[in-house]
C-alpha positions in Angstrom: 0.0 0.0 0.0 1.6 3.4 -1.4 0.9 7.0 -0.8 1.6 8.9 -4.1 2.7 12.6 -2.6 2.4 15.9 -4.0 4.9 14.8 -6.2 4.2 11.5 -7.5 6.5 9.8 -5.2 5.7 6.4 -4.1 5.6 6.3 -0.3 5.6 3.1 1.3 2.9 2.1 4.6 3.6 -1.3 4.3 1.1 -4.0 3.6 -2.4 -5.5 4.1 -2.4 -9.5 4.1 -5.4 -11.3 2.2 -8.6 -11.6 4.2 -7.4 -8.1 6.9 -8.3 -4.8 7.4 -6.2 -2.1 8.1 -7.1 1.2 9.2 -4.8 4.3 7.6 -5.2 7.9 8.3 -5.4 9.9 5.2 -6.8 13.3 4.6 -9.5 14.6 1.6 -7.5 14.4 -1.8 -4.5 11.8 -1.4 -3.7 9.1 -3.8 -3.3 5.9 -2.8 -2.0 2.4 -4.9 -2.3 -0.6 -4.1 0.0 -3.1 -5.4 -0.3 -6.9 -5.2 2.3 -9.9 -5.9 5.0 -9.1 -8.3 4.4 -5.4 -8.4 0.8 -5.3 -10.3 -1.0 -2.6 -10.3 -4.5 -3.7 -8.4 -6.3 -0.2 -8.3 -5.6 3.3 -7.1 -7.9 5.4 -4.7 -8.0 8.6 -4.3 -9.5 9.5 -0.9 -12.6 11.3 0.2 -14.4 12.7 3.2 -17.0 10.7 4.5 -15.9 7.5 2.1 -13.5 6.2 4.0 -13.4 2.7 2.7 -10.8 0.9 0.1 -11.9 -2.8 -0.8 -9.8 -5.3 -2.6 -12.0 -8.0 -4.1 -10.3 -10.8 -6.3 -7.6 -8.7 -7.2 -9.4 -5.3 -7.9 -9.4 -2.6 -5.8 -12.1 -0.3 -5.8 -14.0 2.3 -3.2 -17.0 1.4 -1.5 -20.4 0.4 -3.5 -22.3 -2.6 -4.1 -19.7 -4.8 -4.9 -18.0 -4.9 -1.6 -21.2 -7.1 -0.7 -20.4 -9.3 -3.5 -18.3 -12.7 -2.8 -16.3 -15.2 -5.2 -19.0 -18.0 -6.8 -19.4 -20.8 -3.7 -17.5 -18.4 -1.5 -19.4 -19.0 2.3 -20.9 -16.5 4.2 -18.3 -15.8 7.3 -21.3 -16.6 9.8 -21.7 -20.5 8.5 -19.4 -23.2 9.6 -17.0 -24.5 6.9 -19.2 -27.9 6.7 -22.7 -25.9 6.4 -24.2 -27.0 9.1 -24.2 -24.3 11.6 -24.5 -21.1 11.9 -23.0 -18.2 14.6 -25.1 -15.1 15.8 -23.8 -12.6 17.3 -27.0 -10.1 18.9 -28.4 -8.7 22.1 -24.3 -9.5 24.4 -25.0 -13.2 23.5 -23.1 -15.3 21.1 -25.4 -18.0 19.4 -25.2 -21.2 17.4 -28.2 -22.4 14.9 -28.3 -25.3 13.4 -29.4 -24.9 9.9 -31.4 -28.0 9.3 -33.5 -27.5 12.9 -33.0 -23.7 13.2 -32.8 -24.6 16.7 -30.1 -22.4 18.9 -27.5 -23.0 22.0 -26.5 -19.8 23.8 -22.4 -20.1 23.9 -22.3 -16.8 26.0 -24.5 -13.9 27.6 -22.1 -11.6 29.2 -21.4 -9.5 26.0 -22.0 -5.6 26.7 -21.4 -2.4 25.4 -18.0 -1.7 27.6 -17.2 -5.0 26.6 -18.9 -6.7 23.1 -18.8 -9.6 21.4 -17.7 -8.6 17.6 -19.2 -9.7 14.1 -15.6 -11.0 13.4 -16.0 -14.8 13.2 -13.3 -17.3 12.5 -14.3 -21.4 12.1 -12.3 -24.0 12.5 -11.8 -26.0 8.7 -14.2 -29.1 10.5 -16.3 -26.5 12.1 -15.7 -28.0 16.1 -14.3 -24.6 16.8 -15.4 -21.4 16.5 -13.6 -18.2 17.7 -15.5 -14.7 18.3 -13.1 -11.7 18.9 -14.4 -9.8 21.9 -13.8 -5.8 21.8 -13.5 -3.2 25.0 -14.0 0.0 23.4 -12.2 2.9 22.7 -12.0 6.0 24.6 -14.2 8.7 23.0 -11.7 11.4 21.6 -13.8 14.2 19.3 -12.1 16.9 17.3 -14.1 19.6 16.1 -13.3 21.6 13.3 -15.2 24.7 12.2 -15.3 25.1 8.6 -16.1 29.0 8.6 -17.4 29.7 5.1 -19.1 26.8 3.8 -20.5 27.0 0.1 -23.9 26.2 0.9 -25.1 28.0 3.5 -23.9 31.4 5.6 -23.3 30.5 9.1 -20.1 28.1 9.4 -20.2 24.3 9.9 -19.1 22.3 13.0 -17.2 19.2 12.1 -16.5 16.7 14.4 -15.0 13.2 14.3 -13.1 10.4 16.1 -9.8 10.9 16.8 -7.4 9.4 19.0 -4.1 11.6 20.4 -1.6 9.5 22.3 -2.1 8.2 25.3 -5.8 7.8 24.9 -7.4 4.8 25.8 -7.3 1.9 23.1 -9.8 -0.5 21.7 -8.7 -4.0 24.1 -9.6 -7.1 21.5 -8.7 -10.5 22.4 -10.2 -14.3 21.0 -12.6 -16.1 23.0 -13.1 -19.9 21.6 -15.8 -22.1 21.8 -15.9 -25.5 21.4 -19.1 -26.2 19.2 -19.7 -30.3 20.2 -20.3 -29.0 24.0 -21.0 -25.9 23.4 -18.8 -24.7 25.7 -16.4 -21.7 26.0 -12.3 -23.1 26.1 -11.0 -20.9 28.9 -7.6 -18.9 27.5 -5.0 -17.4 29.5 -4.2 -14.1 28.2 -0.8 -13.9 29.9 1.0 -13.7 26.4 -1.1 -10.7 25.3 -2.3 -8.5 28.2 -2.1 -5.0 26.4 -3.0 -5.1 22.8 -2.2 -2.1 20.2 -3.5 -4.8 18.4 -4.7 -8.3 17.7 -4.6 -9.7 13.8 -4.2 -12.4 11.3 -6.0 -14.6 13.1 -6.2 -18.0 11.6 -6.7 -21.5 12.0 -3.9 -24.1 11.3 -4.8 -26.3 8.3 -5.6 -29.6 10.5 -7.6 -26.8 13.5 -5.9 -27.9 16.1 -4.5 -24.2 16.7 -5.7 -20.8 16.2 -3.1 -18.4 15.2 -3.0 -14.5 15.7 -0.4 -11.9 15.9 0.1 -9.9 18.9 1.3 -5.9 18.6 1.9 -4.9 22.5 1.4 -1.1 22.9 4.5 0.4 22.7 5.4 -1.6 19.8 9.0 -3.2 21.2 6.9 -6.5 21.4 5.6 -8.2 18.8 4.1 -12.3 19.1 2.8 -14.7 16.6 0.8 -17.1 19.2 -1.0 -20.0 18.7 -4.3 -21.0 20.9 -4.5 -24.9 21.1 -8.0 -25.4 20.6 -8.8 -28.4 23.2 -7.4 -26.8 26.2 -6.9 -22.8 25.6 -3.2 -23.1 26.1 -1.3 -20.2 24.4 2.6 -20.6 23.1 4.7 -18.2 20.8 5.6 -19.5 17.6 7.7 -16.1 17.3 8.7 -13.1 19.5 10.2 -9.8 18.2 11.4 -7.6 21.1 13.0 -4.2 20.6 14.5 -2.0 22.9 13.6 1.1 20.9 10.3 0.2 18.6 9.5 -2.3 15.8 8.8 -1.2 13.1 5.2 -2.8 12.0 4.0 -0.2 9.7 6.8 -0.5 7.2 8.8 -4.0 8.0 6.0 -6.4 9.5 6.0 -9.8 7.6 5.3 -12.3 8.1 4.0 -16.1 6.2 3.6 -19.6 7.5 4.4 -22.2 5.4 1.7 -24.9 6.7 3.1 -27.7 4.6 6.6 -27.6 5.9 5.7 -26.7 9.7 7.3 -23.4 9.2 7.3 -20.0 8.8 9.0 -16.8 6.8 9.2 -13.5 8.8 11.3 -10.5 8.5 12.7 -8.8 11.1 15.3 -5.8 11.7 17.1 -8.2 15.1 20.9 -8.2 13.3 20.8 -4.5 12.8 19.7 -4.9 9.4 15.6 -5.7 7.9 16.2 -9.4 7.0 14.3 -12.4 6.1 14.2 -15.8 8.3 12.9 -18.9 8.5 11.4 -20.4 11.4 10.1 -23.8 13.3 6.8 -23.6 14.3 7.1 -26.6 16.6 10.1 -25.8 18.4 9.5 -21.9 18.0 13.4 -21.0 17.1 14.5 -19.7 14.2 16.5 -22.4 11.5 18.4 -19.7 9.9 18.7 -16.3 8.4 17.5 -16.6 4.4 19.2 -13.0 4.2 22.0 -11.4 5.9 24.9 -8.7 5.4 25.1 -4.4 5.8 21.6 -4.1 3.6 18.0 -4.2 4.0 15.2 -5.8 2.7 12.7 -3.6 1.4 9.5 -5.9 0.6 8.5 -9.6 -0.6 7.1 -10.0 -4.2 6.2 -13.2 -4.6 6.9 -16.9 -2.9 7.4 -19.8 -4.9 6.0 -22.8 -2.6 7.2 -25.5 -5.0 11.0 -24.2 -5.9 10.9 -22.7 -2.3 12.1 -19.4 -3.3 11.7 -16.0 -2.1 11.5 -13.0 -4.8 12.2 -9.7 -2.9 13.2 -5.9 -2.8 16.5 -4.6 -1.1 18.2 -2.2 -0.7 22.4 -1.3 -0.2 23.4 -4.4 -1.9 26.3 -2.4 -4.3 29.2 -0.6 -3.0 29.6 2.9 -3.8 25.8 3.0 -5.0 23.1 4.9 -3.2 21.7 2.9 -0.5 18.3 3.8 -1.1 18.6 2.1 -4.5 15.7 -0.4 -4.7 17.1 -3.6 -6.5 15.2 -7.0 -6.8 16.3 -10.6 -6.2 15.3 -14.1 -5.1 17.1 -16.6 -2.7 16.1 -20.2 -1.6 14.4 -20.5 1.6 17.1 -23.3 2.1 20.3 -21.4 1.6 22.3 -20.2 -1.1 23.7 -17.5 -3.3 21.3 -14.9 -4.3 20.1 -14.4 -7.5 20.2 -10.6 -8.2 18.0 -10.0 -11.3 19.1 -5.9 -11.3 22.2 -4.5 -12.0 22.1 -0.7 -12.9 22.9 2.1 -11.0 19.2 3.4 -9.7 15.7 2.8 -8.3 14.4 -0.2 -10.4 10.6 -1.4 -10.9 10.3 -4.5 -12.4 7.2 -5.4 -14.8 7.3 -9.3 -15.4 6.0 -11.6 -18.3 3.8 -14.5 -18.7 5.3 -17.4 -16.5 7.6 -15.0 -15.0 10.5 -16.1 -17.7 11.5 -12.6 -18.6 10.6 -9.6 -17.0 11.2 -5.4 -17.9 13.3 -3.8 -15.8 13.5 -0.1 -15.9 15.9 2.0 -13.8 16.0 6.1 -13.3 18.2 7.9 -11.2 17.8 12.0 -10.5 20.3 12.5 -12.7 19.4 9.8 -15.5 16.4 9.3 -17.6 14.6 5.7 -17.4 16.3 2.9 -19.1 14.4 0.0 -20.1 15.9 -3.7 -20.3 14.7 -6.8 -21.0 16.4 -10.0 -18.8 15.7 -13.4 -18.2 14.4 -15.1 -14.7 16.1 -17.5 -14.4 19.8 -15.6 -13.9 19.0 -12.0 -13.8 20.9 -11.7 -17.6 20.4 -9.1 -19.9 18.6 -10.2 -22.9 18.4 -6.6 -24.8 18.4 -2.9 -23.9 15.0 -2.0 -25.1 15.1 1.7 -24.8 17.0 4.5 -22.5 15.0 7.5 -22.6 16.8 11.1 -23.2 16.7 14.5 -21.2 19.0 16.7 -24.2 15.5 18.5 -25.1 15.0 19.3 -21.6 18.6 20.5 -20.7 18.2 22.1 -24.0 15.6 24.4 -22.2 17.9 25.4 -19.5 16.2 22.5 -17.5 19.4 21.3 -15.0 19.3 17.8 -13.4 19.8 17.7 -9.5 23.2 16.9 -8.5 23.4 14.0 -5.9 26.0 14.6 -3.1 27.0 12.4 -0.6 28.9 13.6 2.7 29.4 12.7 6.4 26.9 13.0 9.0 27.1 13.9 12.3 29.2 10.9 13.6 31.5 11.9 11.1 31.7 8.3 9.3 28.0 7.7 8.3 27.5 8.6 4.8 24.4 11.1 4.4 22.4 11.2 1.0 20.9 14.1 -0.3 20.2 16.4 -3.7 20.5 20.2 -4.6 18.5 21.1 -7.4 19.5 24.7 -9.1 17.7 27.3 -11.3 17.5 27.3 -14.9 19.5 30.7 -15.0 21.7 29.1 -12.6 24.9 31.4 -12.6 27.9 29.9 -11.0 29.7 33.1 -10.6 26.6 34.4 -7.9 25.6 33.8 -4.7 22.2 31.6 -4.2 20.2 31.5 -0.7 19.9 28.1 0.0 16.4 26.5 0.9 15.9 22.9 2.8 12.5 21.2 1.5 12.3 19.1 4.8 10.6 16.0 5.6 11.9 13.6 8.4 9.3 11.3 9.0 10.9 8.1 10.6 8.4 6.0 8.4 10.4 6.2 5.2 13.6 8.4 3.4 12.0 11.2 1.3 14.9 12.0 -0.8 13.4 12.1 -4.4 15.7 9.2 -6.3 13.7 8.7 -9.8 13.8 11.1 -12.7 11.1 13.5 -13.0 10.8 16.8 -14.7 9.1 18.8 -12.5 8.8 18.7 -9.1 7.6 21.4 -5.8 11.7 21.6 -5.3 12.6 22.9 -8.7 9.8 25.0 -8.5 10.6 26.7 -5.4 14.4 27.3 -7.1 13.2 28.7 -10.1 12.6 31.5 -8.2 16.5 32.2 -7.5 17.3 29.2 -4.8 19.1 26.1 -4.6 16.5 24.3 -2.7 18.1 20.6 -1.6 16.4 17.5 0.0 18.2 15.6 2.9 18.0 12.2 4.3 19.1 12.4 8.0 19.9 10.1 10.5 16.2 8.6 12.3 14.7 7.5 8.5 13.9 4.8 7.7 15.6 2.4 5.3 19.1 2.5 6.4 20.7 -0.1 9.2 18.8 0.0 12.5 20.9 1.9 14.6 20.5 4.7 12.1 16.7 4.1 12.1 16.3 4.4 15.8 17.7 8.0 16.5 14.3 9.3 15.7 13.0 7.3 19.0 11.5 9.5 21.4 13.5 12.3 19.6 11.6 13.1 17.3 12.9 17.3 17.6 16.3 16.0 16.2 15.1 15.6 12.5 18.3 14.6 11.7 19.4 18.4 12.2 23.4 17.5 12.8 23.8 15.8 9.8 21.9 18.1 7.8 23.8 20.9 9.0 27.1 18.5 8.8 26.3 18.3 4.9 24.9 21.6 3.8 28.6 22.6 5.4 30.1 20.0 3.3 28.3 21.2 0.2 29.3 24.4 0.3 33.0 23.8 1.0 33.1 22.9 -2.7 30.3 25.0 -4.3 31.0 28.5 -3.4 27.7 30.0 -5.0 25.9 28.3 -1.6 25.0 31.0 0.8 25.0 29.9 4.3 24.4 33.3 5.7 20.8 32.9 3.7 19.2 29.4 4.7 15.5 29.0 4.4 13.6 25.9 5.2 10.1 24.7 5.0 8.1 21.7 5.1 4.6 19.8 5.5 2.8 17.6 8.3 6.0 16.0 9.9 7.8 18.3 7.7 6.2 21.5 9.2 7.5 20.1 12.3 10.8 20.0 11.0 10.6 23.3 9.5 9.6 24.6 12.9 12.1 22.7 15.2 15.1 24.1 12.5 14.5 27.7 13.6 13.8 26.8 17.3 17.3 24.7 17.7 19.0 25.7 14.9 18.3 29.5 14.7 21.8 30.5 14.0 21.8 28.3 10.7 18.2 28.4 9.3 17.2 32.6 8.9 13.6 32.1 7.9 11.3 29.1 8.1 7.6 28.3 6.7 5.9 25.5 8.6 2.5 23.8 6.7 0.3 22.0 9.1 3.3 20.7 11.9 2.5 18.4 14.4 4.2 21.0 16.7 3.4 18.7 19.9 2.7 14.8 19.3 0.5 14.4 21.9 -1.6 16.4 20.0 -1.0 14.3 16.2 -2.5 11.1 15.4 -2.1 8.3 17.9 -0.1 5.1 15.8 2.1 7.6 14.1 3.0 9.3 17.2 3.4 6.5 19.8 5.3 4.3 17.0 8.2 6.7 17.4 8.0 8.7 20.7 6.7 5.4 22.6 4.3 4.9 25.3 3.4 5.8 28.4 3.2 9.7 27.5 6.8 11.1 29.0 8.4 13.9 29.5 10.2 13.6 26.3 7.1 14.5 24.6 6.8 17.8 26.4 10.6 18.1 25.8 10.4 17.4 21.7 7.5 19.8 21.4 7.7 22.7 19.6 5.4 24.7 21.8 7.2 24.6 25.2 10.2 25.6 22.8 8.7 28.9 21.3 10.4 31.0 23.1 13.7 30.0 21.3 12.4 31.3 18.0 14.4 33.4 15.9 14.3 34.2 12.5 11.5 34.8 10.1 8.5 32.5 10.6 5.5 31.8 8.4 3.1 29.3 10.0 0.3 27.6 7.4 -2.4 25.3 8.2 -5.6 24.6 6.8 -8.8 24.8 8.9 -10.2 21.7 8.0 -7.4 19.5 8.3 -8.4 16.2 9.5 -4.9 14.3 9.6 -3.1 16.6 11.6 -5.1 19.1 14.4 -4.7 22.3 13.2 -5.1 23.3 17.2 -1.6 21.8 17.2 -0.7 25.5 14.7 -2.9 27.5 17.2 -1.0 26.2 20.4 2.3 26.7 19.1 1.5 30.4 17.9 -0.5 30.8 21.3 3.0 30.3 22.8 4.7 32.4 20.4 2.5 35.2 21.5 3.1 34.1 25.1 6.9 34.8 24.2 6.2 38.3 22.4 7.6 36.8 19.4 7.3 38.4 15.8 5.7 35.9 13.5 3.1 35.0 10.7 0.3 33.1 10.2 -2.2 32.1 8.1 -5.0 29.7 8.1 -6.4 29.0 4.7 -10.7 28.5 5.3 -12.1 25.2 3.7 -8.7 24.0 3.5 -7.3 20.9 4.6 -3.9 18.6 5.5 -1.2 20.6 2.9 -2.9 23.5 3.0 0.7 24.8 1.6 0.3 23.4 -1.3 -3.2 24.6 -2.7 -2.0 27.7 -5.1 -2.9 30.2 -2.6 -0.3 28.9 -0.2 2.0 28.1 -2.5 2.1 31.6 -3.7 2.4 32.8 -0.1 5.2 30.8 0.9 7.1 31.5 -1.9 6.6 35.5 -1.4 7.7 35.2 2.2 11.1 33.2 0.8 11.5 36.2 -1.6 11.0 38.9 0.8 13.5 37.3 3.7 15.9 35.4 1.5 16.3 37.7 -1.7 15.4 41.4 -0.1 12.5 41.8 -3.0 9.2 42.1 -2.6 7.4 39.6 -5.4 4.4 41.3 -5.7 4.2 44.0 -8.9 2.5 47.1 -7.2 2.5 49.1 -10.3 
């Protein structure tokens, strides 16, 4: 599941196994793909208020209408047991079975309530003598309320209001209860193994039902547990544990697939210091061996192949002296072995494979290189024919300049830092440009553009007169863990040192960089950023524009928020926000968010410029009516960022007053 972003960049939130559901927080107007085995294409979605759902049926994926109630020809209603005889009601705080031929019922339980129900989600065993119910404690109630102040249909403003939870709210509690259908009897469990859910999922029963399977996300997320219920006497064991003294990564790196046949499982996990892929015994529990290993990272499964026991994957890092964001493909035997890389050229690669998955397209681009398009051959990864490398000359022609890729050291002084600088069309290398960061640090992903593209919000921004760059700091995602986890509970370094650290390096060999002029600005995690750069790191960036910052994350989205910063709520949150450090501002500030933004509470804005005032600071804001999440990036705000960039960074005032 992708997020395309304002510029057509493919941003990665992990996946959604057949049969789940997965909530995502989104906002009005993103675009989403979904992308099943081998990299097809199974819909895209672009999302809208009050139409919140995405359903993928036999390999479509479409929004919400009549043919979500649809199923597959002989597919079984989830209420009737595999064998047709019996049926499960869930009504009233009692759980029910009907026989079908009789219609007569057993009460299995009573006790279901509001504060604690029994759910609609139903899981038989395959010879229907189990069935498992999941039973829900609700959810604290946590309402935002937006006030859209100029609606188009009517005069008086609109209250909005909606669930949302903020950290440390209280969480939905879901656990299995079992029933054993021949007695009708409940099988007591002991919940020891999973007392404090984030959350419970993939449940499933083991092909001969004697277990039912479910993975356990502890709140916190530095516990993860693939457990198995045995279905005659409730016992619980772990088939796999994942602990983390920082956090695990399950929006991004959760994998996980049991191979039934074999008695064993695949799973991926970041334990070495490195997102790898291993093989496990689900009688014994233990892993049998790493399938991957070394100083790189898997990126993503494509495909398995059951019968040649084979793993087709993503990675990343695998080439010395190439980018380590680089996405490359390959496959490896579950049972050891050489890897097969089926990539070779220096970029970000998609592959697009044929019938039978004997050949497959590969095509390539860097920044700094138009797509190239090969043919190769499955079975080795060899190049059957170049079939076409695309050209920028008409472009360049133009004036059009590629970005320049730079590499230098980060704040450790031995970790190599990526990032670009993209330069004006008049670019003059005998003049002096201001230099403007276009910051994003979200520890979910890097956010360093590396495809080719023509246009982009960066090159527009340096069109203007800048050399606007993008920066991959230390606490993204993608790299080794250790580099990953500086963003725990620290989510106010952004990766600020080694930013800094290569902006400096940058400019040691490209005088036309002015470091007396540094601008920075950014979106949602980004506005953050943009924020946190003139708060700690006044005396480098001189003027800032923050777009709908989660200024405080006690007051952003709950998963996104306690993923990185942890829970319990700490003091490091009140130490990481930007609001109790308002008083540190200097420079020029321009603070952007949308009134109607329901990803990120624009209260989060309000509180930080409420402390601003507090401080007697000189600032500006603006909050765009009917606008929501990247409120920055409607035309009106692009236009007003841009003018405030000109006026601070370039001494000019943009607008023509005749």
């Amino acid at each position: 599941m992708l997020w395309l972003d304002l510029e057509g960049e493919r941003r990665s939130y992990g996946t959604v196994e057949p049969g789940a559901r997965r909530a995502q927080h989104t906002y009005d107007g993103h675009a989403w793909l979904v992308l099943g085995p081998g990299g097809r294409e199974l819909g895209t979605y672009r999302a809208r208020a009050g139409d919140p759902t995405l359903v993928v049926l036999n390999g479509e994926a479409s929004q919400p209408g009549t043919r979500r109630e649809e199923r597959r020809e002989g597919e079984r209603p989830r209420a009737l047991s595999p064998d047709g005889r019996l049926r499960l009601l869930v009504r009233d705080g009692k759980v029910l079975r009907k026989d079908e031929a009789s219609n007569e019922e057993l009460e299995l339980a009573s006790d279901g309530s509001a504060e604690d129900a029994y759910t609609q989600q139903i899981w038989w065993s395959p010879r229907s003598t189990h069935v498992a119910v999941l039973r829900e404690k609700p959810e604290q109630e946590h309402r935002v309320h937006l006030v859209e102040s100029a609606p188009k249909d009517q005069v008086q403003p609109k209250l909005h209001s909606f669930q949302y939870l903020k950290p440390g709210d209280r969480i939905a509690h879901a656990r299995p209860v079992l029933f054993d259908l021949a007695s009708g009897a409940r099988v007591p469990i002991d919940e020891a193994l999973f007392p404090t859910p984030w959350s419970i999922s993939r449940l499933e029963w083991t092909p001969d039902g004697k277990e039912l399977c479910f993975l356990y996300n502890q709140r916190g997320h530095q516990l993860l547990r693939w457990l198995a219920i045995d279905a005659a006497s409730g016992a619980v064991r772990t088939l796999i544990e994942e602990k983390s003294q920082t956090f695990i990564d399950y929006a991004g790196k959760l994998w996980l697939e049991p191979l039934w046949e074999s008695g064993e499982a695949l799973w991926m996990s970041e334990r070495s210091g490195w997102n790898h892929l291993y093989l496990y015994d689900l009688a014994t529990g233990q892993p049998k061996r790493a399938i991957t290993s070394g100083e790189w990272v898997v990126r993503g499964v494509e495909r398995i192949d059951r019968e040649r026991r084979q793993i087709w994957f993503r990675a990343s890092g695998i080439h010395a002296g190439e980018d380590p964001y680089h996405v490359h493909f390959g496959r490896v035997n579950i049972d050891g072995g050489e890897i097969t890389w089926l990539t070779q050229g220096d970029g970000m690669h998609e592959l697009r494979y044929g019938p039978e998955l004997s050949y497959y397209v590969d095509t390539f681009s860097r920044v700094d290189l138009p797509p190239v398009h090969e043919l190769r051959r499955s079975s080795d990864g060899a190049l059957v024919a170049e079939l076409y490398r695309a050209s920028d000359e008409t472009l360049r022609a133009s004036g059009w300049r590629r970005p320049e890729r730079f590499v230098a050291k980060g704040r450790d002084g031995v970790t190599d830092i990526h990032g670009i600088l993209v330069l004006p069309s008049t670019f003059d290398p005998a003049r002096r440009y201001p230099v403007i960061e276009n910051i994003y640090a979200g520890p979910h992903d890097h956010h360093v553009p590396k495809r080719f593209e023509a246009w982009s919000g960066s090159r527009a921004m340096a069109e203007l007169g800048f050399v606007v760059v993008q920066i991959d700091g230390m606490g993204t995602s993608w790299r080794s863990k250790a580099f990953h986890d500086v963003c725990w509970k620290n989510l106010g370094d952004a990766g600020f040192p080694d930013r800094i650290a290569w902006l400096r390096a940058a400019a040691a060999t490209r005088p036309y960089l002015d470091l007396e002029r540094v601008g920075i600005f950014g979106g949602s995690a980004g506005g953050q950023n943009a924020l946190r750069g003139l708060l700690a790191h006044g005396d480098f960036y001189r003027v800032g524009v923050a777009d709908c910052g989660c200024h405080d994350n006690r007051m952003d989205k709950i998963w996104w928020n306690e993923l990185w910063m942890g829970w319990p709520i700490g003091p490091h949150y009140d130490e990481q926000s930007n609001v109790t450090q308002a008083h540190r501002l200097r420079g020029k500030l321009l603070l952007i968010a949308g009134e109607l933004d329901r990803n990120v509470d624009p209260a989060s804005t309000m509180q930080v410029a409420a402390a601003l005032v507090r401080a007697d600071k000189d600032f500006e804001l603006l909050i765009i009516p009917g606008a929501g999440h990247g409120s920055a990036e409607t035309p009106y705000g692009r236009r007003r960022r841009a003018d405030f960039f000109v006026r601070h960074l370039l001494a000019r005032e943009p607008r023509w007053t005749g």
